[in-house]
C-alpha positions as CSV (number, residue, x, y, z in Angstrom):
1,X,68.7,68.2,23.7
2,X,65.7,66.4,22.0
3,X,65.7,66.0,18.3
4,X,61.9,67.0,17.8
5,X,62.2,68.0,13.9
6,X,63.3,64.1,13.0
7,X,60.6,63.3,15.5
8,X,58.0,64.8,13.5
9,X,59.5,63.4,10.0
10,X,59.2,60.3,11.4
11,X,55.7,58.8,12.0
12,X,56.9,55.8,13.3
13,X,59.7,56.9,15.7
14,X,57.5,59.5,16.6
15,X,55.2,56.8,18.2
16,X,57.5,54.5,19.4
17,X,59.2,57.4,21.5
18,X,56.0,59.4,22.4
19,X,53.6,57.1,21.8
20,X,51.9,60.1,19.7
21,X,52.1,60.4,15.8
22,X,53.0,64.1,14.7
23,X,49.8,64.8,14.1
24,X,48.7,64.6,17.1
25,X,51.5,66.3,18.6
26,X,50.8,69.4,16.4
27,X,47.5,69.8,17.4
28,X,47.5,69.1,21.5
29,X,51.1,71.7,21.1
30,X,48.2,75.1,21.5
31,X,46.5,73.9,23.8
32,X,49.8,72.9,25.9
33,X,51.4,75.9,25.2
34,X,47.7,78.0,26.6
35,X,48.3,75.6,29.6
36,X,51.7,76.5,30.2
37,X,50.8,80.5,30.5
38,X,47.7,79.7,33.1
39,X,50.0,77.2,34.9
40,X,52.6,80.2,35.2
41,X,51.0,83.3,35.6
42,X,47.6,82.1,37.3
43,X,47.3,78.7,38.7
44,X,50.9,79.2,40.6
45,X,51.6,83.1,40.4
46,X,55.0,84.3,41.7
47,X,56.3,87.1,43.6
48,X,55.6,90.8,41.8
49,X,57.1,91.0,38.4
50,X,59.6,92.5,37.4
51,X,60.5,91.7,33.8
52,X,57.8,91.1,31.1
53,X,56.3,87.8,30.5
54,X,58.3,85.6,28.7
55,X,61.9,87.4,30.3
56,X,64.6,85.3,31.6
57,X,66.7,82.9,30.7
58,X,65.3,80.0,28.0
59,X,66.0,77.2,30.3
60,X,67.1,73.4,28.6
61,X,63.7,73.2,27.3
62,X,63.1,76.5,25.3
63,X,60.3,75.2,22.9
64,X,56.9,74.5,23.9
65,X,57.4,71.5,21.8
66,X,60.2,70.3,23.7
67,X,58.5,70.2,26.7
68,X,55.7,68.3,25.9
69,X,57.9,66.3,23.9
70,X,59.7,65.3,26.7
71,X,56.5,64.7,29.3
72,X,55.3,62.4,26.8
73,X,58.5,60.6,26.7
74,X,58.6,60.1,30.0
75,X,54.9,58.6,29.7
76,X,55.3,56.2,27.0
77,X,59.0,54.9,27.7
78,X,58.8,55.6,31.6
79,X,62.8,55.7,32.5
80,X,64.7,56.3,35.6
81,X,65.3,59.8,35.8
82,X,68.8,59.0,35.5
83,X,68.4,57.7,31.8
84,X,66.4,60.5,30.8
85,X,69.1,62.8,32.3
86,X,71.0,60.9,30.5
87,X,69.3,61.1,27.3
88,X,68.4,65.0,27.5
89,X,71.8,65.7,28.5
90,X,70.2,67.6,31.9
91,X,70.4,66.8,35.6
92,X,68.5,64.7,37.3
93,X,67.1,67.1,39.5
94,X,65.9,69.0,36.9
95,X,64.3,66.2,35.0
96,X,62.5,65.4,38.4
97,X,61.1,68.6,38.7
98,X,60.1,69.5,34.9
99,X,58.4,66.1,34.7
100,X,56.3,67.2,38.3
101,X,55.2,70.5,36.6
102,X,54.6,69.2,33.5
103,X,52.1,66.8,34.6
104,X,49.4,69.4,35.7
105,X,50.1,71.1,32.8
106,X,49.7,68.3,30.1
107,X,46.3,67.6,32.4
108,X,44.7,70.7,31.3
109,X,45.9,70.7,27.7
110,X,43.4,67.4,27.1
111,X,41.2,69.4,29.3
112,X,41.1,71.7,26.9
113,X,39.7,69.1,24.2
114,X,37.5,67.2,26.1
115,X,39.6,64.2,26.0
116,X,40.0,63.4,29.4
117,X,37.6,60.8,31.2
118,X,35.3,61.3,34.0
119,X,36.2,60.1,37.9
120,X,33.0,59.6,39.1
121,X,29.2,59.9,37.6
122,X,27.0,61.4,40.4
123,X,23.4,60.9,38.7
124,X,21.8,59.5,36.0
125,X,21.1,62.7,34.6
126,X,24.7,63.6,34.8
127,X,25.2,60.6,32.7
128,X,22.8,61.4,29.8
129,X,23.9,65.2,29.9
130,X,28.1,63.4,29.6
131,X,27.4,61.0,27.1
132,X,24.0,61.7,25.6
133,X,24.9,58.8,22.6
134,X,26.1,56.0,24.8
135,X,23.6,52.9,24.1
136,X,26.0,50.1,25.9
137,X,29.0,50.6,28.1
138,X,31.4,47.8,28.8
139,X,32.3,47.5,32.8
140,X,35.9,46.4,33.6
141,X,38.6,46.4,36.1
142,X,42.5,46.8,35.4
143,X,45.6,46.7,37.4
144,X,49.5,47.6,37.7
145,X,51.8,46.2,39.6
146,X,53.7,48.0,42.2
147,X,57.1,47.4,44.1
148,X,56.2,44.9,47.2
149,X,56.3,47.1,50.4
150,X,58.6,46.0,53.0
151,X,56.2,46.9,56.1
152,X,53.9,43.8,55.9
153,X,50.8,45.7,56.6
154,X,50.9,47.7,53.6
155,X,52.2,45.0,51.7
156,X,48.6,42.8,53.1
157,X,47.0,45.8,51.7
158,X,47.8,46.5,48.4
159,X,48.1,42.4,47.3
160,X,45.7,40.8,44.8
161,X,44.5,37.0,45.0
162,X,43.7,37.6,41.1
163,X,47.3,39.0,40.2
164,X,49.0,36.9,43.6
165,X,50.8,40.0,43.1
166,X,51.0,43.8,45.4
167,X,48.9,46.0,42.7
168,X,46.6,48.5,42.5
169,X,43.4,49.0,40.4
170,X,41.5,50.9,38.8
171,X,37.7,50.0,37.6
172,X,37.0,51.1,34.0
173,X,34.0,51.9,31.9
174,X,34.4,52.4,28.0
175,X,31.8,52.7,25.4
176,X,31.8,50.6,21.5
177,X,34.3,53.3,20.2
178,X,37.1,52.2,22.6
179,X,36.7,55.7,24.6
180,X,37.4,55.5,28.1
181,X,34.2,57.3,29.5
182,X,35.2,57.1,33.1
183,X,38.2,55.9,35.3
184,X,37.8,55.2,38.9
185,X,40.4,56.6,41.3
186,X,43.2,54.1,42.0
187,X,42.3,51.7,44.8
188,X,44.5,49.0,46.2
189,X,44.5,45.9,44.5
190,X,42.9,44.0,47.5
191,X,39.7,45.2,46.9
192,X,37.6,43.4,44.8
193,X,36.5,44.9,41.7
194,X,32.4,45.1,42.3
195,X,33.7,46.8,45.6
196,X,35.1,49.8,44.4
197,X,32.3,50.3,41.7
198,X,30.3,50.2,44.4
199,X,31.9,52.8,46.0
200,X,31.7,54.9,43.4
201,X,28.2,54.0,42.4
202,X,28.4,53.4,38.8
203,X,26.5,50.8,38.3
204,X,23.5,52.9,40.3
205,X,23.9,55.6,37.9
206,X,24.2,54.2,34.7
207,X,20.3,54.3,33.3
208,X,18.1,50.9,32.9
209,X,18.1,51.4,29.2
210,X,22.2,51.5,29.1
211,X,22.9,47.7,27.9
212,X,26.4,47.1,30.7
213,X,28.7,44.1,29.5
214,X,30.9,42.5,32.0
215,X,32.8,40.0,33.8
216,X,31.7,37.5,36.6
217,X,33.9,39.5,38.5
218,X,31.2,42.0,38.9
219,X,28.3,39.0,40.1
220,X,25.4,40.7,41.7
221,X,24.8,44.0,39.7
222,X,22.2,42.3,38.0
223,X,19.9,43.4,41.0
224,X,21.3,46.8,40.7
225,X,20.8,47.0,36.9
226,X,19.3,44.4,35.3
227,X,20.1,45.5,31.9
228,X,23.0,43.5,32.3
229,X,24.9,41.5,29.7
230,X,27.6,38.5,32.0
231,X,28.9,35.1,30.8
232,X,27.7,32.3,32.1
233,X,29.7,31.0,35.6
234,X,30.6,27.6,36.4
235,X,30.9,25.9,39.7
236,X,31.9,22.8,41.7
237,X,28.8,21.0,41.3
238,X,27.3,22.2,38.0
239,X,29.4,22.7,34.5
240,X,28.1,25.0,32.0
241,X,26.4,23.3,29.0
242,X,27.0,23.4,25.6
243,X,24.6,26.3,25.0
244,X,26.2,28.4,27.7
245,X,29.3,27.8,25.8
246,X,28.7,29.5,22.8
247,X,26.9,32.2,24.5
248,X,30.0,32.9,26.8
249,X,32.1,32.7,23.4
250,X,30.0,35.5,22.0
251,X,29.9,37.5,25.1
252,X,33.6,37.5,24.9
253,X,33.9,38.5,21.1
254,X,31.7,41.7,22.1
255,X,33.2,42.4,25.6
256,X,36.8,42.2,23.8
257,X,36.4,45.8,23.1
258,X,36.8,46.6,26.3
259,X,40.3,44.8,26.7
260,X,41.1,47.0,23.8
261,X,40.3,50.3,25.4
262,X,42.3,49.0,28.4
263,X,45.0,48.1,26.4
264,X,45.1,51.6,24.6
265,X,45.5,53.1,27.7
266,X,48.4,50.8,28.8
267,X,50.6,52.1,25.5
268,X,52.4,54.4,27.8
269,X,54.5,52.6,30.2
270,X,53.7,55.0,32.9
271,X,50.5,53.1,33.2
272,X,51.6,49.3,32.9
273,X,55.1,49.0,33.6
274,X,55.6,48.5,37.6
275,X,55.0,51.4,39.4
276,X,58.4,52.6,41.1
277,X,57.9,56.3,42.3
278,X,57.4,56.9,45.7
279,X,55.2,59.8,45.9
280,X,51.8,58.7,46.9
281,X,48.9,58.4,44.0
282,X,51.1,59.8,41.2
283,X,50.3,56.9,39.2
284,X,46.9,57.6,39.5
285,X,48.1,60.5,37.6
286,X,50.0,58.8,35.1
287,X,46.8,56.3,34.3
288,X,44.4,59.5,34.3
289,X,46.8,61.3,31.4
290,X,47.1,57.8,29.9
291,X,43.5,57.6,29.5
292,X,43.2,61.3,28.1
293,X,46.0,60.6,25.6
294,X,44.2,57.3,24.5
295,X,40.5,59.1,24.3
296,X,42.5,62.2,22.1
297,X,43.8,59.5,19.6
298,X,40.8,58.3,19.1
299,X,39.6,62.1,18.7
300,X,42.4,62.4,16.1
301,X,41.6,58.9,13.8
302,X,37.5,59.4,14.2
């Protein structure tokens, strides 16, 4: 069983094992526990009752608590399911399945406060009506790794030049707070980064008056949007002068904040360590929640 009461006497434990302080884990717990009931009784109904909600047995989970304790362990530390079988004292089986239901449910707890991040921008109205106090947004890809396929065609597909590495991406766009406003779906990592926000058209909906700071890995949305803030790019003929130096340099103190956002995200091993699972796009889930935990931290310390 978990130990949740020296969890939340212990701030730092408490983080290192859910990667939430007890704060935080006290005031998602409603909204989890609101999420359960929909997730039971509406989203997935069974057959026709026959006991009163709430009958049955407890299960090895009894407490709300507990079970969001336990998804968020499985974020942040990211075990086998053998370990955390291991660790909960369950089977494996049943640690497979309560981390697959717990997922959805988690989902519309930071639902519930507004914390998650947006998948796609559709307009430039929808933009100012989502974030009517953005003045700059910093533009930015991110990848995992993932295990090397043994079919060579998939494993063609999903390798990065930039990583020399199979991955898969995701293209980011935060704001000065650190909040991670939206989060592409996860592509493969062969696709260059100015491709899939392409695809996505962010750069076309982000208004002309929005200041975007990025990479040279995104070269050529300056005809898109020329309100564009990019270092300074070298080549084979012509090196960058002493001016475009220290410009690049200050580019890179501002655009820094944007690491930082990524890097919030990428607390929870679920969303950095190598991806391992073998259902299809689940990490796409995991770095969708670890976005949404990271945006409701940063609710929490505002």
């Amino acid at each position: 069983m978990i130990n949740t009461k020296r969890l939340l006497k212990n701030t730092r434990l408490c983080k290192a094992v859910t990667g939430s302080s007890p704060e935080e884990l006290k005031q998602l717990l409603p909204a989890f526990s609101q999420s359960i009931t929909r997730y039971r009784y509406q989203i997935k109904p069974k057959q026709e009752r026959k006991r009163k909600l709430g009958g049955g047995r407890r299960g090895d989970l009894p407490l709300t608590l507990d079970k969001l304790v336990f998804i968020l362990i499985y974020l942040k530390v990211y075990p086998t399911f053998d370990v955390i079988a291991f660790l909960t004292d369950r089977q494996r089986s049943k640690c497979q399945r309560s981390v697959m239901q717990f997922l959805p449910i988690l989902e519309m707890a930071l639902g519930k406060h507004l914390s998650l991040p947006r998948r796609k921008i559709n307009s430039v109205e929808e933009f100012f009506q989502q974030f009517p106090e953005a003045k700059e947004v910093f533009l930015d890809g991110t990848e995992r790794r993932v295990q090397k396929p043994k079919n060579l065609k998939k494993r063609a597909k999903l390798y990065s030049g930039k990583k020399k590495a199979t991955t898969r991406k995701n293209i980011v766009v935060s704001n000065e707070r650190k909040r991670i406003m939206v989060l592409t779906p996860t592509k493969s990592g062969r696709r260059h980064d100015k491709r899939i926000a392409d695809k996505f058209q962010i750069v076309h909906n982000i208004p002309q008056e929005i200041a975007i700071w990025t990479d040279t890995g995104f070269q050529g949305i300056q005809r898109l949007h020329p309100n564009t803030v990019m270092p300074a790019k070298s080549t084979k003929t012509r090196s960058l002068t002493y001016e475009q130096k220290q410009n690049n340099r200050t580019i890179a103190s501002i655009r820094v904040l944007s690491e930082h956002a990524i890097g919030g995200m990428k607390r929870l091993k679920a969303a950095s360590d190598i991806y391992r699972n073998k259902l299809p796009n689940l990490d796409d889930t995991f770095n969708f929640l670890a976005a949404g935990l990271w945006n409701f931290h940063l609710q929490q310390t505002a």
